[in-house]
C-alpha positions in Angstrom: -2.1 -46.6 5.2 1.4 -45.7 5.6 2.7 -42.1 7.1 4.7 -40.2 4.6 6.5 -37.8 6.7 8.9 -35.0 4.5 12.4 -35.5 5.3 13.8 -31.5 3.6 11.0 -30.4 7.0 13.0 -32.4 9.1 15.8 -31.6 8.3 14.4 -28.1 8.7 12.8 -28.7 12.0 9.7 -26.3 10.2 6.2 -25.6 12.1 5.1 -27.9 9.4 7.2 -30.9 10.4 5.8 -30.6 14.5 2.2 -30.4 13.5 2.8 -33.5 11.6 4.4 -35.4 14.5 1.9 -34.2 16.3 -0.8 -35.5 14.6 1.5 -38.7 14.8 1.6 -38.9 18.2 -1.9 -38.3 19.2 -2.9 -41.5 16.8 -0.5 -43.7 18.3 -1.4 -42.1 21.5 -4.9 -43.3 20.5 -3.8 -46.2 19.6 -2.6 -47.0 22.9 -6.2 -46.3 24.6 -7.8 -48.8 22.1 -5.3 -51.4 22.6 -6.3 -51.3 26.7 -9.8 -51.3 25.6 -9.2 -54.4 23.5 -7.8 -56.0 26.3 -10.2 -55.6 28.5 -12.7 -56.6 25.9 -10.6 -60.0 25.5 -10.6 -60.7 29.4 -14.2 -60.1 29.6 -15.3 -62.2 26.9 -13.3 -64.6 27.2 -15.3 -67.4 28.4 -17.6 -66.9 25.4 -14.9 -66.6 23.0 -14.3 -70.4 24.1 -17.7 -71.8 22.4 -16.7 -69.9 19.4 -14.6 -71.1 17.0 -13.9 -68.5 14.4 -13.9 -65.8 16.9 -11.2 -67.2 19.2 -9.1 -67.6 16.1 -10.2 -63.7 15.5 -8.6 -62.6 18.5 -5.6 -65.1 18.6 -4.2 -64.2 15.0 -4.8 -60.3 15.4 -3.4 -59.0 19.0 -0.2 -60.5 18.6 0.7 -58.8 15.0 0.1 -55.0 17.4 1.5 -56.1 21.2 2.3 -53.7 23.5 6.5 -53.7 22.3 5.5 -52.2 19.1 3.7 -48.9 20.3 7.2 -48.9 23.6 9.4 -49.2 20.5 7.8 -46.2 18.8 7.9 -44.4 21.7 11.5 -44.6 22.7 12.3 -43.5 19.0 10.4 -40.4 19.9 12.0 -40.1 23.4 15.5 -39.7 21.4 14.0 -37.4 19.4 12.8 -35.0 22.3 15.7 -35.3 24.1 18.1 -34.1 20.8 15.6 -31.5 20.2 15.7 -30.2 23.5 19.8 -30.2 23.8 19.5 -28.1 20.0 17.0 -25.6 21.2 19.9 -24.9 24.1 22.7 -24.7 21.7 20.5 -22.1 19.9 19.9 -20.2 22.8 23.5 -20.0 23.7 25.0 -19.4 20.2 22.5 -16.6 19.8 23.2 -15.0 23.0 27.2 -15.2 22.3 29.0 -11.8 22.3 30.4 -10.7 19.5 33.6 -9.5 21.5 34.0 -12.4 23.3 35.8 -15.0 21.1 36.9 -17.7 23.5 32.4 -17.9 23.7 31.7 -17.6 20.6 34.4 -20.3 19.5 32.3 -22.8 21.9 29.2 -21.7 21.0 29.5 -22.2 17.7 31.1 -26.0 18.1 28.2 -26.7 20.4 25.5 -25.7 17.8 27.2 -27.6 15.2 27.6 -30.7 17.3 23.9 -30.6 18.8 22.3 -30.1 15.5 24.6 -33.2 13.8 22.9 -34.9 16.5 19.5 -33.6 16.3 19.3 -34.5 12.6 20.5 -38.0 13.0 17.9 -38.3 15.7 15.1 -36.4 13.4 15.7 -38.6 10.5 15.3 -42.1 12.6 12.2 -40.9 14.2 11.0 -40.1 10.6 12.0 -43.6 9.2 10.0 -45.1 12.5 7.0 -43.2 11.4 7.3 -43.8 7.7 7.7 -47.2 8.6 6.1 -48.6 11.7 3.6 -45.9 12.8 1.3 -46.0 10.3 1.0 -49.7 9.5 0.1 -49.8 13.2 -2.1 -47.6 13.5 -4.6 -48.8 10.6 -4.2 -52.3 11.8 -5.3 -50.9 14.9 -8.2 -49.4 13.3 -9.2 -52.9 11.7 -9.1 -54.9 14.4 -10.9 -52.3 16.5 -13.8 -52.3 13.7 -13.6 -56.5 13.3 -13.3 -56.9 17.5 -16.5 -54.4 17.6 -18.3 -56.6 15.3 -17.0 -59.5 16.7 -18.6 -58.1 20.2 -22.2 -57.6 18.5 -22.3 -60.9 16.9 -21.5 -62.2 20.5 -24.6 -60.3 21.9 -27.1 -60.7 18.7 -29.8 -62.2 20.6 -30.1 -58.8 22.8 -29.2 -56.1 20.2 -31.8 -55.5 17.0 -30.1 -55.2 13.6 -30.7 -51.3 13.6 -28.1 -50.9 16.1 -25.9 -53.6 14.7 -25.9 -51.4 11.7 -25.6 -48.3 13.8 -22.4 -49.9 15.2 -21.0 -50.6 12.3 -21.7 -47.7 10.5 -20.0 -45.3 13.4 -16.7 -48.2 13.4 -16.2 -47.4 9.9 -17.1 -44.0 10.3 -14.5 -43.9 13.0 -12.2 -45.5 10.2 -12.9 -43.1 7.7 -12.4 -39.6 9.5 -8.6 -41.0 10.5 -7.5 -42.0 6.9 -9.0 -38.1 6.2 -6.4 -36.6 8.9 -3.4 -38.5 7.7 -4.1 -37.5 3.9 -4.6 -33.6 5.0 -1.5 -33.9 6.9 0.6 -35.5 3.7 -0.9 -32.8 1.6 1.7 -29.4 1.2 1.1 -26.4 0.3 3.5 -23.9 -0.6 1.7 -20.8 -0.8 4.6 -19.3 -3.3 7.1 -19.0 -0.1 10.3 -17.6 -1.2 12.2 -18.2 1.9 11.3 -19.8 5.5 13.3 -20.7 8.5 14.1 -19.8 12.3 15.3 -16.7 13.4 15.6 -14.4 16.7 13.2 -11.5 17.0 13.8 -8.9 19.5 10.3 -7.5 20.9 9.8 -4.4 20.9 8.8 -4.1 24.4 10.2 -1.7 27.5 12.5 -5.5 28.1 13.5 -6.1 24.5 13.4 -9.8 24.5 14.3 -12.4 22.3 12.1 -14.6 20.5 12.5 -17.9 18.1 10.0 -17.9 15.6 9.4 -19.5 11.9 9.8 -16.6 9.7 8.8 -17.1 5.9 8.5 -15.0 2.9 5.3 -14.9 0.8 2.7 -13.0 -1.0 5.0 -10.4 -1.1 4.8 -9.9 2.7 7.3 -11.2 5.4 4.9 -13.1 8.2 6.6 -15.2 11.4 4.7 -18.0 13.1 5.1 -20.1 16.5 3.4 -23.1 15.7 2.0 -24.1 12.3 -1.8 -23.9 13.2 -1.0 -20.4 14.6 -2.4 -17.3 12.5 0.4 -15.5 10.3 1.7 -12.5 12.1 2.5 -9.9 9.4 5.5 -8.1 10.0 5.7 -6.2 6.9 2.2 -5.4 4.6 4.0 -4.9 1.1 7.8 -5.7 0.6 7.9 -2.8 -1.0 7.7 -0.3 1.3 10.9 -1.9 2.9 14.6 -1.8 3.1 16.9 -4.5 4.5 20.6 -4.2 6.1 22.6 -5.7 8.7 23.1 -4.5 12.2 25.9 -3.8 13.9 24.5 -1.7 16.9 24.3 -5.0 19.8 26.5 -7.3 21.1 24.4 -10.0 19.4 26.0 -11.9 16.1 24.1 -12.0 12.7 21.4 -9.5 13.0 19.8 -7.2 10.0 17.1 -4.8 9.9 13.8 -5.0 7.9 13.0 -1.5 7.9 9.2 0.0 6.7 7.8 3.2 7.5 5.5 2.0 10.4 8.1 -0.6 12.3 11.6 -1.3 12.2 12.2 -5.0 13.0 15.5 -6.2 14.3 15.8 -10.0 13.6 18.7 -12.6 14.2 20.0 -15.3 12.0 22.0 -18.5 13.3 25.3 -17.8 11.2 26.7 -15.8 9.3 25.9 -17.3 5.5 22.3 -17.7 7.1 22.3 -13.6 7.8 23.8 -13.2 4.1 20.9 -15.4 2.6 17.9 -13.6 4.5 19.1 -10.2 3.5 19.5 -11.4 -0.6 16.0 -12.8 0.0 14.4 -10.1 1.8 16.5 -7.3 -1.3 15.1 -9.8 -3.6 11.9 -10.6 -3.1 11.9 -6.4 -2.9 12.8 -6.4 -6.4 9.9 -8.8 -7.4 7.3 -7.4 -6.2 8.5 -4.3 -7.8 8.5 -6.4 -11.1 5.0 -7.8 -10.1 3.6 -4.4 -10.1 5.1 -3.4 -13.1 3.7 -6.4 -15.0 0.2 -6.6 -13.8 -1.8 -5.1 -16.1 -4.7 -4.6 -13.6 -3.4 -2.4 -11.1 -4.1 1.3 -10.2 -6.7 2.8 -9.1 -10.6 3.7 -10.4 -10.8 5.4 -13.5 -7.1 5.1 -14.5 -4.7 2.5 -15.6 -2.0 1.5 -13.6 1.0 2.8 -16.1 -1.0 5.8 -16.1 -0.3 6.1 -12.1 3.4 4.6 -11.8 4.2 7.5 -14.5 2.3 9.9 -12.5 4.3 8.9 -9.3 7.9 8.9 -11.5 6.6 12.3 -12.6 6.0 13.4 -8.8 9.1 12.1 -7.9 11.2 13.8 -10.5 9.6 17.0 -9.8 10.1 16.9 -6.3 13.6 15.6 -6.2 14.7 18.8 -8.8 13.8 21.2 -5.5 17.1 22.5 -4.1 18.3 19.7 -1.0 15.6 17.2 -2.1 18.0 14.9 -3.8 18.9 14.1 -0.1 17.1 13.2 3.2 15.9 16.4 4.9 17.4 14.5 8.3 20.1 12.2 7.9 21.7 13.5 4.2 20.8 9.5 2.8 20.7 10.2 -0.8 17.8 9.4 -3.3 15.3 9.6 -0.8 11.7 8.5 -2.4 9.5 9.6 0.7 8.1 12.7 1.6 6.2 14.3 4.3 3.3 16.6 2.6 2.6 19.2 5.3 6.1 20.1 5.9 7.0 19.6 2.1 10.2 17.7 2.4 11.7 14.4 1.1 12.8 11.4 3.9 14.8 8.1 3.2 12.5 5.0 4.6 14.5 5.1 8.0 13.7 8.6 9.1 10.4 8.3 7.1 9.3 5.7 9.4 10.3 7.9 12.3 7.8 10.9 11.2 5.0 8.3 10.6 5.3 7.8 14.6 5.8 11.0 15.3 1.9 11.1 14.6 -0.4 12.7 11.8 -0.1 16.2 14.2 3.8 16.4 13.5 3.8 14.9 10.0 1.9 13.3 7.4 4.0 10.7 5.2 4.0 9.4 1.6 5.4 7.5 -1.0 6.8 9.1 -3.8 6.6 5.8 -5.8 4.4 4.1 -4.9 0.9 6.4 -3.7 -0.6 8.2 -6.4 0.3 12.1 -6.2 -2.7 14.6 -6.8 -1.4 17.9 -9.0 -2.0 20.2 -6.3 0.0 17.9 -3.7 3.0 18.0 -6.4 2.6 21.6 -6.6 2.8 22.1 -2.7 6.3 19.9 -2.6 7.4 22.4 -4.9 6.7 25.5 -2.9 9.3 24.2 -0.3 11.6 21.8 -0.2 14.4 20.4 2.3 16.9 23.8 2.0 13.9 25.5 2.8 12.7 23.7 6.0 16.0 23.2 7.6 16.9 26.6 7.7 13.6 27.3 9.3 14.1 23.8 11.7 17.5 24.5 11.8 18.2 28.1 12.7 19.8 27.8 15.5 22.1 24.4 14.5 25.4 26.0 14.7 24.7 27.0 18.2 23.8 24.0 19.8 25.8 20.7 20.9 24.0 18.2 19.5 24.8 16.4 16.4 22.8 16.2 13.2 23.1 12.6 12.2 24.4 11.1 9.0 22.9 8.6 6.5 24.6 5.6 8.7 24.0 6.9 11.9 21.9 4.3 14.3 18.0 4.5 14.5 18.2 6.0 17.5 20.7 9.0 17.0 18.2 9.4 14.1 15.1 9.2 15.8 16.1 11.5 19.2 17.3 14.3 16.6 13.6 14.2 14.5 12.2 14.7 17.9 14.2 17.5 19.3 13.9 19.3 15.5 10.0 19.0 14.8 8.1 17.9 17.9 10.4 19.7 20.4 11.5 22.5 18.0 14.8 22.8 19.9 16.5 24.3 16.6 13.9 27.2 16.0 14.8 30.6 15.9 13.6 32.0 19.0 11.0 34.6 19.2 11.9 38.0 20.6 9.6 39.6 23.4 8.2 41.6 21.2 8.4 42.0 17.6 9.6 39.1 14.9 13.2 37.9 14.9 15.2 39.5 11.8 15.0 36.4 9.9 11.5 37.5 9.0 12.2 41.4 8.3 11.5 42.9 5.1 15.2 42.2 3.3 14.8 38.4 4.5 11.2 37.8 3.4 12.5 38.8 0.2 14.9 36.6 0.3 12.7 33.9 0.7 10.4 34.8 -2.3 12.9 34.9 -4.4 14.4 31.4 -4.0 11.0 30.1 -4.1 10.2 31.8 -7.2 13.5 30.8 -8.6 12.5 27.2 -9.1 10.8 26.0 -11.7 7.0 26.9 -10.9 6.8 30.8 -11.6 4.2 32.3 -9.6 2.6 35.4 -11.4 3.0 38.7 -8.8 -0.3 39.3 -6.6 -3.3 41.1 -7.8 -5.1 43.0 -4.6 -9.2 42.5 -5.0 -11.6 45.3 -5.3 -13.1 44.6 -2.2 -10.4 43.4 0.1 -8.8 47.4 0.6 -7.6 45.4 3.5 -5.4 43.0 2.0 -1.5 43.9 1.6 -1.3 45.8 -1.7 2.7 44.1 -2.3 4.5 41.8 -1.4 7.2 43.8 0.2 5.2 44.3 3.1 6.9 44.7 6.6 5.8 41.5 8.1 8.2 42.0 11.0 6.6 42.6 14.3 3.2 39.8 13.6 2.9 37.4 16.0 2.9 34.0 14.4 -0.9 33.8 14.0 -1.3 37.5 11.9 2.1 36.1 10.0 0.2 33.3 8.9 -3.0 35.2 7.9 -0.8 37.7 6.0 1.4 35.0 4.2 -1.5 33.1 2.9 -2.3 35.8 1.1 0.8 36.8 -0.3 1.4 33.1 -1.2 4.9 33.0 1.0 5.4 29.3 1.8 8.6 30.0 4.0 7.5 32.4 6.1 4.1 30.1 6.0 6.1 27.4 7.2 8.3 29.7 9.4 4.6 31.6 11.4 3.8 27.3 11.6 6.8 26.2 13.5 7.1 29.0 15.8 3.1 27.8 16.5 1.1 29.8 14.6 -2.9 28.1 15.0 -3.6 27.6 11.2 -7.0 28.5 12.4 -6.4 31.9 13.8 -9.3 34.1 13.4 -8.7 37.6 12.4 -11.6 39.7 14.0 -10.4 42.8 12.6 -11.3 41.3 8.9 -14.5 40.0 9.4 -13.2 37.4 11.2 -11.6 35.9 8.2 -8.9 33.2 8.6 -5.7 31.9 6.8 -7.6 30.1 4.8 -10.3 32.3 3.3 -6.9 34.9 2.9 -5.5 32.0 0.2 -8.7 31.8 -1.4 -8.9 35.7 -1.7 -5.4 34.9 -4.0 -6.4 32.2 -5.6 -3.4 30.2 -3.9 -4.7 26.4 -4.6 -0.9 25.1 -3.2 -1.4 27.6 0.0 -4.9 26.6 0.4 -3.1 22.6 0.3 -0.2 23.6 2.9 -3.1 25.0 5.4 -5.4 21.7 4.9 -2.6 19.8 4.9 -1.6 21.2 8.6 -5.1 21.0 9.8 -6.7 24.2 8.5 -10.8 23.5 8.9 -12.2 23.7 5.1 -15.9 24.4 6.9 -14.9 27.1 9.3 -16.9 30.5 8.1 -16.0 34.2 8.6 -19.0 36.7 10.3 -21.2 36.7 7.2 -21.5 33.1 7.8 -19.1 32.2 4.5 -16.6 29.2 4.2 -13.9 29.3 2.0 -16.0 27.0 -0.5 -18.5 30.3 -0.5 -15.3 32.2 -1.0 -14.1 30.4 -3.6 -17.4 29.9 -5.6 -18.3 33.7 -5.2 -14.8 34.7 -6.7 -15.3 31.6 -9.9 -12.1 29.7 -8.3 -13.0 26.8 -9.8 -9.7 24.5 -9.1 -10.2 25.6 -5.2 -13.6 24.6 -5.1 -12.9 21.3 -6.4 -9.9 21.5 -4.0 -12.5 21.7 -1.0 -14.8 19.7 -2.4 -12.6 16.8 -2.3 -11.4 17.6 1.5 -14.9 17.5 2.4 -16.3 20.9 2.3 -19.7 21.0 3.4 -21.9 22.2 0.1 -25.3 22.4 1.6 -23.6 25.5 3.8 -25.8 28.5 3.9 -24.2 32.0 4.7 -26.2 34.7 6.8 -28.1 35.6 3.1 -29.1 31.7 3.4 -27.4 30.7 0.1 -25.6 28.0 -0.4 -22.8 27.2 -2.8 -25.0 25.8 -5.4 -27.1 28.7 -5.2 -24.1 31.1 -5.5 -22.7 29.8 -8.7 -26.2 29.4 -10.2 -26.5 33.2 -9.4 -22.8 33.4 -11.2 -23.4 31.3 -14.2 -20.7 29.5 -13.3 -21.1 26.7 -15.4 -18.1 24.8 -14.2 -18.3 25.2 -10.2 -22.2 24.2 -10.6 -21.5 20.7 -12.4 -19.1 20.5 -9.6 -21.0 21.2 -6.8 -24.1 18.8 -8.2 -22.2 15.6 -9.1 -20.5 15.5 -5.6 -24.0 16.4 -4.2 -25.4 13.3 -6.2 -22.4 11.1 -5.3 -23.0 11.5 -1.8 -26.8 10.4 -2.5 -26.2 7.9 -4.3 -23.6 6.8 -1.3 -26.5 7.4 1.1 -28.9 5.0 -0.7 -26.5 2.4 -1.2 -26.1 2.3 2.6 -23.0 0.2 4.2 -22.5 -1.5 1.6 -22.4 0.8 -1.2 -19.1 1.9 -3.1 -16.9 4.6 -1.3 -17.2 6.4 -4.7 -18.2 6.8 -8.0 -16.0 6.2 -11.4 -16.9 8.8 -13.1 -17.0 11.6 -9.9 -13.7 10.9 -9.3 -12.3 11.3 -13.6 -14.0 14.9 -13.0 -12.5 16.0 -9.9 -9.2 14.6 -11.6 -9.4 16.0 -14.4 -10.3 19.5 -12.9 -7.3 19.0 -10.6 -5.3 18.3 -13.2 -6.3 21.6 -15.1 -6.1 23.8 -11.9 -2.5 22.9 -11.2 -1.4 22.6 -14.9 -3.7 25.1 -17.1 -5.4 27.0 -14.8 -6.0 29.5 -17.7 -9.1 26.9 -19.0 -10.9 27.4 -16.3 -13.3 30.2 -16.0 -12.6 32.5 -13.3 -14.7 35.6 -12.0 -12.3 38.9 -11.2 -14.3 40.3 -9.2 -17.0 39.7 -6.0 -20.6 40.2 -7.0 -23.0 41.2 -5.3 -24.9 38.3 -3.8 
């Protein structure tokens, strides 16, 4: 059998190429140990060998065609080959670690590289031919004569060994045999595993030390993975290519660098030259593009119950709607325009970069999305359009023009970007200040008007609030003082008047979105939206951590709330966040019961098919399916109609007695 090692991997130097040699070596190295064994076999039997013919002409015809020279010149070849690899890894080292400032270095550097890997490759490619060649016509004539010299041995000792363990002893020789032919055609075999680009390149760690690593780096399945060694697992350094962005980076002292960027990680990586930097970056923009393409193509994507054009136009929808609020066309943070991500509980829009700064900021601070590629529900959409970047930042960024520090641009570093998203939204440095006592005029009558009317100058026209029969303690208008609430009463007083900036405002000046009113039967933020009807407020409160179980004194949640007042798009609302439906009030009536009562045909199929679904979920056990088909088409469709026709959806004016 004769070793067919690729010469484009040698020339590559790939993870592919070593474990080859590898496997090389070790057989030859195996080799060697049954040669000595042979030897030692001759010597011993010797005598013998002498009162038989055909087995002395056995041994003299077959140990001189694999001597000892042939396996010394094998190995010198791969001596050469070590050595050139060594004196390239060195180069390597030293190129990459060349300052860009320092030309004189980087001059020799570069020569070096070129010189060691000229000589590497001419090394590479003899060790290659050697192998191609030599190694593996040595090593199955070594595996012949080590089955005929075994037989040979047995014949020479029939009188004390039965046939069954002559056949024994053959059968493990050829055995023996077999399983080496079987690791020399697995290692000839290549797979490609549709890799659109591979080779070497520097990562730095992302450790306190930063360190520099050289790893095989390839491109595949839509995913860009590194490896040490080729038997090593695939680490995955990004998921889904297109959730990425790629540029170079100018920030170190190091040559050739560029950025993968995601939401979760930002990946700093180092190429060799200059025209290898240039390649990885049209390869990484590229392969972006095709899984795009991929996605578009593939008529079996999306999720249960719905088509996958159906979902990409919902997300183009989303992202359209989103993008027409006032400052959305640019990133709340940097100003980077056309940005397609979006944190939902602060209702703004985020290019990738600063997106992937809020993601690890932590669920608390913000909660990111895609608004191309994760599937948008109506009330979500609806709640991006209650705020918007102009919005935010004038709540985030009272105080801007009074402060030192500098907001960053769209091509300002990571790090500018990621110390300012922590001063603005964990730190709240650029906040309005609270006054000892009382709110700060930014919240006053004239400027809570203000606010309601450029939210209710965009394109979602909210109908003026109603006051309940049996809530004399709600505001009765929406010109209300609110001045003077601490941010916990703001909050309970906005939800009901369905003001998402001063909502947002009560929130960053750390309103508890859980704040119990004992006053109003100990109703909270929550139940206060419900009272309205407000399915976007009730969204902006879960969203920010509002508890959809947590009841007033009569023992109600706000999915009692809702199903006393026939809200039907909030019960499906809480019903989807988990609201507990078996939840009996201090009357001991549950949800189901309530609408029964009602005759609310709508909120009791509602109430039974997500009773049933969970059932049906219990019976299943682990392995059942995290949901059924046709629950989820309901709850979509009565999402759809609660944010988009509410009118078809029979409602209840007033609170019966229950």
């Amino acid at each position: 059998m004769t070793v067919k090692l690729d010469f484009e991997e040698c020339l590559k130097d790939s993870p592919r190429f070593r474990a080859d040699i590898e496997v090389v070596q070790n057989d030859v190295s195996e080799l060697e140990t049954r040669l000595d064994k042979v030897r030692h076999m001759h010597r011993i039997h010797l005598h013998a060998l002498r009162q038989k013919k055909k087995y002395r002409n056995l041994f003299s015809l077959s140990l001189p065609f694999l001597s000892s020279r042939d396996v010394r010149r094998f190995k010198d070849v791969r001596k050469e080959f070590e050595r050139s690899s060594e004196c390239l890894e060195r180069a390597q080292e030293r190129n990459a670690q060349a300052p860009r400032g320092k030309v004189h270095e980087v001059e020799e550097a570069s020569n070096a590289l070129l010189n060691a890997r000229r000589s590497f490759r001419a090394e590479a490619l003899d060790y290659v031919l050697e192998v191609r060649m030599n190694a593996g016509v040595l090593i199955k004539r070594g595996n012949d004569i080590h089955l005929k010299i075994n037989i040979c041995v047995w014949r020479m000792t029939s009188a004390s060994v039965s046939v069954q363990q002559h056949t024994q002893f053959v059968l493990n020789a050829a055995r023996e045999k077999r399983d080496m032919e079987q690791r020399h055609a697995a290692v000839k075999k290549k797979v490609s595993n549709g890799i659109a680009m591979e080779g070497y390149l520097y990562k730095r760690a992302s450790n306190a030390f930063k360190t520099w690593s050289r790893r095989w780096f390839s491109i595949q399945k839509n995913q860009l993975v590194y490896q040490k060694k080729f038997k090593d697992q695939p680490t995955v350094v990004v998921d889904d290519l297109r959730l990425c962005t790629v540029k170079p980076s100018t920030e170190n002292e190091r040559r050739f660098c560029f950025e993968v960027v995601s939401p979760s990680k930002c990946c700093l990586l180092q190429a060799d030259s200059d025209r290898q930097q240039q390649a990885w970056i049209s390869a990484v923009q590229n392969s972006i593009a095709s899984a795009f393409q991929e996605r578009r193509e593939d008529p079996h994507r999306g999720g249960g119950g719905g088509g996958g054009a159906d979902q990409e136009s919902e997300g183009c929808k989303a992202l359209e709607e989103v993008q027409a609020i006032p400052g959305n066309k640019q990133c709340c943070d940097c100003g980077e325009p056309g940005p397609d991500w979006a944190s939902i509980n602060l209702g703004i829009t985020l290019c990738i970069i600063c997106s992937g700064i809020h993601r690890s900021l932590g669920v608390h601070f913000s909660k990111v999305r895609s608004l191309t590629l994760d599937s948008w529900e109506p009330e979500l959409v609806k709640l991006m359009c209650e705020l918007g970047n102009t919005v935010i930042n004038r709540i985030y960024e009272a105080r801007i023009d009074e402060i030192t520090i500098k907001k960053p641009h769209a091509s300002s570093p990571r790090g500018d970007k990621e110390s300012w998203i922590r001063s603005k939204y964990v730190e709240k440095k650029f906040i309005q200040k609270l006054p000892e006592t009382g709110r700060n005029p930014l919240l006053r009558r004239s400027s809570a008007r203000r606010n309601r009317a450029t939210t209710q100058d965009r394109t979602v026209q909210r109908p003026p609030i109603k006051p309940k029969p049996n809530r004399a303690t709600l505001p009765r208008s929406t010109e209300e003082d609110l001045s003077g609430l601490h941010p916990g009463a703001l909050l309970y007083r906005s939800a009901a008047l369905q003001n998402f900036p001063v909502m947002a405002d009560a929130l960053a000046h750390g309103a508890d979105v859980n704040w119990v009113n004992v006053a109003e039967e100990s109703s909270t933020p929550l139940i206060q939206a419900v009272s309205a009807n407000a399915l976007a407020a009730c969204e902006f409160l879960l969203q920010n951590g509002a508890n959809v179980n947590q009841v007033d004194s009569n023992g109600r949640g706000p999915l009692h709330h809702a199903t006393i007042l026939g809200h039907t798009g909030l019960v499906c609302l809480f019903l989807k966040r988990g609201a507990d439906y078996n939840a009996r009030d201090k009357n001991q009536k549950d949800p189901i019961t309530i609408a029964v009562d009602n005759a609310n045909a709508d909120i009791v199929t509602l109430l039974r098919i997500a009773k049933m679904n969970k059932e049906m979920r219990e019976m299943d056990g682990a392995f059942g399916q995290s949901g059924d088909d046709t629950y989820h088409d309901i709850f979509r469709d009565f999402s759809h109609m609660a944010s988009n026709n509410p009118e078809k959806l029979k409602r209840r004016s007033a609170d019966p007695k229950s």
